[in-house]
DRENBALUM-170358 format. One record per residue (C-alpha): x, y, z; residue in one letter. Coordinates in steps of 0.1 Angstrom, whole numbers, plus 2048, in hexadecimal, padded with zeros to 3 digits. Layout:
<atoms>
XYZA ...
</atoms>
This chain:
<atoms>
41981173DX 4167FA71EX 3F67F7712X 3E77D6705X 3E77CD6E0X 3C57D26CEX 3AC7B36D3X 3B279D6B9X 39978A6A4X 3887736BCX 38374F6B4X 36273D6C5X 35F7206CFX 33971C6D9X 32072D6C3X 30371E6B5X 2E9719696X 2C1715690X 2C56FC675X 2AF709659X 2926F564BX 2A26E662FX 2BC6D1642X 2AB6AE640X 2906B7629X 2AE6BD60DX 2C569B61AX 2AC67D626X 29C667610X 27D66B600X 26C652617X 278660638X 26C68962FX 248688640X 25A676661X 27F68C65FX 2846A966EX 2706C2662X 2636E3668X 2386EA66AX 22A70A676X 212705692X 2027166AEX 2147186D0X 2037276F2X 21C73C707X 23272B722X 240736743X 252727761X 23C72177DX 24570B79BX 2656FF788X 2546F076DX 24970074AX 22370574BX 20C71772FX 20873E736X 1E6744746X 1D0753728X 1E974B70DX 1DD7426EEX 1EB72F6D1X 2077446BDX 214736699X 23572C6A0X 24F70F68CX 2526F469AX 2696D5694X 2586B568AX 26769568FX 25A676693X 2456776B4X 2556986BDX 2496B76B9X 2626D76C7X 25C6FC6C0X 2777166B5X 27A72B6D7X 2897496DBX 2A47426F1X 2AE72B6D4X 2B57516C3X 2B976B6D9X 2D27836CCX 2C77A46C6X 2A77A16E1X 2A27B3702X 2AB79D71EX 28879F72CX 27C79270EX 28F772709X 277755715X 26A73470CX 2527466F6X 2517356D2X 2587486B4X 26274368AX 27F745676X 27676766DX 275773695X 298765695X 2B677C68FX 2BE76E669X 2E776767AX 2D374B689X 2CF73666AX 2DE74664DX 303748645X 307769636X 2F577B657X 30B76466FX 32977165CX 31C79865DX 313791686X 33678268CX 3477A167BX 3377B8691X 3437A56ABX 3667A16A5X 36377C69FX 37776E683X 36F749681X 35173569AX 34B70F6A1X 3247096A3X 30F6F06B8X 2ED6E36AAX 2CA6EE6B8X 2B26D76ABX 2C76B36B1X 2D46C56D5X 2F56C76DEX 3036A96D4X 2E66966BEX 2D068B6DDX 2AE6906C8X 2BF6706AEX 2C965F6CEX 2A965F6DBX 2966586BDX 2846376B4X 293634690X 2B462A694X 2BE62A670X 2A564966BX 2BC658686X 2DC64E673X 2D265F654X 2C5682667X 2EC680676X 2FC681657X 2E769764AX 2EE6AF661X 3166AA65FX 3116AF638X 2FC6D0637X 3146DB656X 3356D563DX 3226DC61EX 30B6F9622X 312709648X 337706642X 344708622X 34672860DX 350739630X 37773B629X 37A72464EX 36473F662X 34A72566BX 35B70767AX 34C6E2675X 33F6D1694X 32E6AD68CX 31969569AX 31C6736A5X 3016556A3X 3076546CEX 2F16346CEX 31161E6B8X 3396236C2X 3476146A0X 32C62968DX 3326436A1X 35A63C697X 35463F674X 34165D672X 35E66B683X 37765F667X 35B66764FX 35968C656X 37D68E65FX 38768863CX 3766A5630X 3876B9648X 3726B9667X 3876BA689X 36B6C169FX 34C6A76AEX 3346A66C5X 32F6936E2X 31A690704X 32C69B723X 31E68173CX 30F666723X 2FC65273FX 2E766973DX 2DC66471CX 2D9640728X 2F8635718X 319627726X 332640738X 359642732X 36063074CX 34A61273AX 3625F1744X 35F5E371FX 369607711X 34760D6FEX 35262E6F5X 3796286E7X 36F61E6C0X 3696436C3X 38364E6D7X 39B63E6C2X 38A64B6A4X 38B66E6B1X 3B166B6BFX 3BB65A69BX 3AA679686X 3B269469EX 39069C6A4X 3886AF6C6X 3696A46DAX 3526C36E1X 33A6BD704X 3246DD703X 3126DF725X 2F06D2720X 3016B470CX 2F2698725X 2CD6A7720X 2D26AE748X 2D96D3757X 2E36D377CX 2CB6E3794X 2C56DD7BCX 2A06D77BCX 2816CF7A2X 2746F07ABX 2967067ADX 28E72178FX 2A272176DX 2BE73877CX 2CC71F798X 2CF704779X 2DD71E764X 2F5728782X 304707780X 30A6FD75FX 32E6F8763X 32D6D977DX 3236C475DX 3426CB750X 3546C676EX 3446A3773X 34D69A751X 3716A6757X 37569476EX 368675760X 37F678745X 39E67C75EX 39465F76FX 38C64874FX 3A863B742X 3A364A720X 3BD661720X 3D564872CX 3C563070CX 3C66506F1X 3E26656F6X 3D967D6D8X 3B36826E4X 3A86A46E9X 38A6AF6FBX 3766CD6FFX 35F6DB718X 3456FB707X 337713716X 3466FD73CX 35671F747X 37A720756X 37672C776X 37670978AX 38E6F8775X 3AE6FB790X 39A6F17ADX 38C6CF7A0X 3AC6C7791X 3BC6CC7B2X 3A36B47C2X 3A46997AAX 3CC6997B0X 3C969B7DAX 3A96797D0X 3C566B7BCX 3DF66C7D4X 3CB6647F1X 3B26487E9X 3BF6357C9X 3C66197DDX 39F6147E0X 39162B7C7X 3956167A9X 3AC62B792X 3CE61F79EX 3D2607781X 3BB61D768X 3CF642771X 3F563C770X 3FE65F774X 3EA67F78CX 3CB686779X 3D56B1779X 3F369C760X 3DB695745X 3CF6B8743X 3E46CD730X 3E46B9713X 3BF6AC710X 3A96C271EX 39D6E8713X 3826FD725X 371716712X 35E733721X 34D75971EX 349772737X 363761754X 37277C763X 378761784X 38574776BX 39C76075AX 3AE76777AX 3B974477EX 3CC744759X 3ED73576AX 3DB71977DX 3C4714762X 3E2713742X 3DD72F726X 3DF71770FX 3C0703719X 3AA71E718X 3907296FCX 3797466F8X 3557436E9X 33375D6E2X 31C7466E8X 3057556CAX 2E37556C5X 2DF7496EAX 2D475C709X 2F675B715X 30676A6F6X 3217896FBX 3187936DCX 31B7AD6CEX 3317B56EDX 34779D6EEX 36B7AB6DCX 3637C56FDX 35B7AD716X 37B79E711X 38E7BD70DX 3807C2730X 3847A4743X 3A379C732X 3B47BE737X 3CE7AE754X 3DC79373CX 3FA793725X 3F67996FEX 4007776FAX 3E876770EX 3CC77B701X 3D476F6E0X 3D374A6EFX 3B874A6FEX 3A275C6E1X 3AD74C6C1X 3CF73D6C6X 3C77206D9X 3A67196C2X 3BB71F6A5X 3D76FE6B2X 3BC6E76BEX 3A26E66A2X 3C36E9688X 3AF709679X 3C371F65AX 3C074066EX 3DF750678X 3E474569EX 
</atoms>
């Protein structure tokens, strides 16, 4: 018997950073710094789920925490937001400081020394703070307040998180989501400094904006931007500010147990939008959407296709089967997938990308070169190296050898 070639370096796709305080306070204007982002240490009582809904902890009294100020808002570091390195038990809502935080969380030279011990050579990060794609600008009142905070963000991300890092921390942007041609240009604005990654909101209804499927194409300035610059859209789960559940008082874990249909809902949005038909060289990907359910729902948009386009207004909008546009637009990204991992050959090795999911609750690390080893162990050498750098490596055009 053959055995497998070592593990090698792993390339994530979905990790994440606790923007330190300096972010806006270093990059807005002098006028905007006592309404910016910006981080005050205040008391915070205890919080639990009761009845669905998060209540104060009977008893609890007010603990110094930091919080984020921002305009009107006011949102506590928690330590789910950082949970690496904490028993299980003890990752709740509870608020804590930067210095309850494992330092990986917010400082480069940590991150680096975490991803080392966990065989991770290069990571692309989402934001805490302006959520997964830049919903807190979105929904602020200052639209030219929220601008600025954007491209503050995108600079410190390129200039401080990024650089200095020989390529091991990947640049993932924001967009302004509220403005398609702004949105457009600061597309082509990071993209030539280098940047081939963005953000952007898996279902954008609800954010209150238009969907893809918006008759006047709302969303193709930045499509075209994005397909023009080679820039590859990034939906994290979580991106529309809306988790699945069944029931207003279903606990955290059913929500948390569904995750994935928001990616599936946006996938299939995008198969049935036209845009791929409209941008041939657009790329999308789906963080932290898991694998597993990819071949079923590709299956079932076909057998919709086939059987109701006659009524079911695509005919005209999607030429070709929907499963068609797949192989060359789409890429799920996933950890811990053991189900999803046995459907490699329906799925396409070379649409699949691997991810730690550090700080969060869900993180492998510092498990995860072994988690992989494990749930990996019936696959080929060749996909193995797909699926955990070589496909992250072609699609975000990184210098790492593939």
């Amino acid at each position: 018997m053959t055995m497998p070639e070592p593990l090698p370096m792993i390339i994530s796709v979905d990790d994440h950073v606790v923007e330190p305080p300096n972010v806006w306070q270093d990059r807005l204007p002098s006028k905007y710094l006592e309404v910016g982002p910006r981080i005050v240490r205040a008391p915070m009582p205890e919080v639990e789920y009761r009845g669905g809904q998060l209540k104060v902890k009977p008893g609890s009294t007010g603990t110094p925490v930091d919080w984020w100020y921002y305009e009107d808002l006011k949102r506590p570091l928690l330590r789910v937001d950082s949970a690496v390195g904490v028993p299980r038990d003890e990752v709740t809502m509870k608020g804590v400081t930067y210095e309850d935080m494992r330092p990986g969380s917010y400082e480069v030279k940590p991150r680096l020394d975490d991803m080392d011990a966990n065989h991770i050579e290069a990571a692309l990060c989402f934001p805490t703070f302006p959520r997964f794609c830049g919903q807190t600008f979105t929904e602020a009142k200052d639209k030219e307040l929220g601008l600025l905070c954007i491209r503050a963000y995108n600079d410190w991300m390129i200039d401080e998180w990024c650089a200095d890092t020989g390529g091991r921390l990947i640049p993932l942007c924001l967009i302004p989501l509220w403005d398609a041609e702004l949105a457009a240009s600061e597309v082509r604005r990071n993209a030539e400094r280098g940047v081939r990654a963005v953000c952007f909101s898996e279902i954008p209804p609800f954010l209150g904006l238009p969907s893809v499927h918006d008759p006047d194409h709302y969303w193709d300035p930045f499509f075209r931007a994005c397909a023009e610059t080679e820039t590859i859209v990034n939906m994290h789960i979580g991106s529309s500010s809306k988790m699945p559940s069944t029931s207003a008082d279903a606990p955290p874990a059913v929500g948390s147990t569904l995750t994935h249909t928001n990616a599936t809902f946006s996938l299939v949005d995008f198969l049935f939008s036209g845009a791929f038909v409209r941008f041939p060289e657009l790329k999308v990907a789906y963080s932290e959407g898991q694998i597993g359910w990819i071949p079923y729902i590709l299956e079932r948009a076909d057998r919709v296709w086939e059987d109701n386009r006659g009524w079911g207004g695509v005919a005209d909008i999607v030429p070709e089967k929907p499963s068609s546009y797949f192989p060359d637009h789409v890429w799920g990204c996933f950890f811990d997938d053991a189900h999803g991992l046995r459907s490699v050959d329906e799925i396409g090795e070379d649409n699949i990308t691997y991810e730690s999911d550090y700080p969060h609750s869900d993180s492998t690390w510092p498990r995860t070169r072994q988690i992989a080893e494990e749930q990996m162990a019936d696959l080929t050498d060749a996909q193995r190296r797909k699926i955990v750098r070589g496909n992250a490596i072609k699609l975000f055009g990184l210098d790492f050898e593939a």
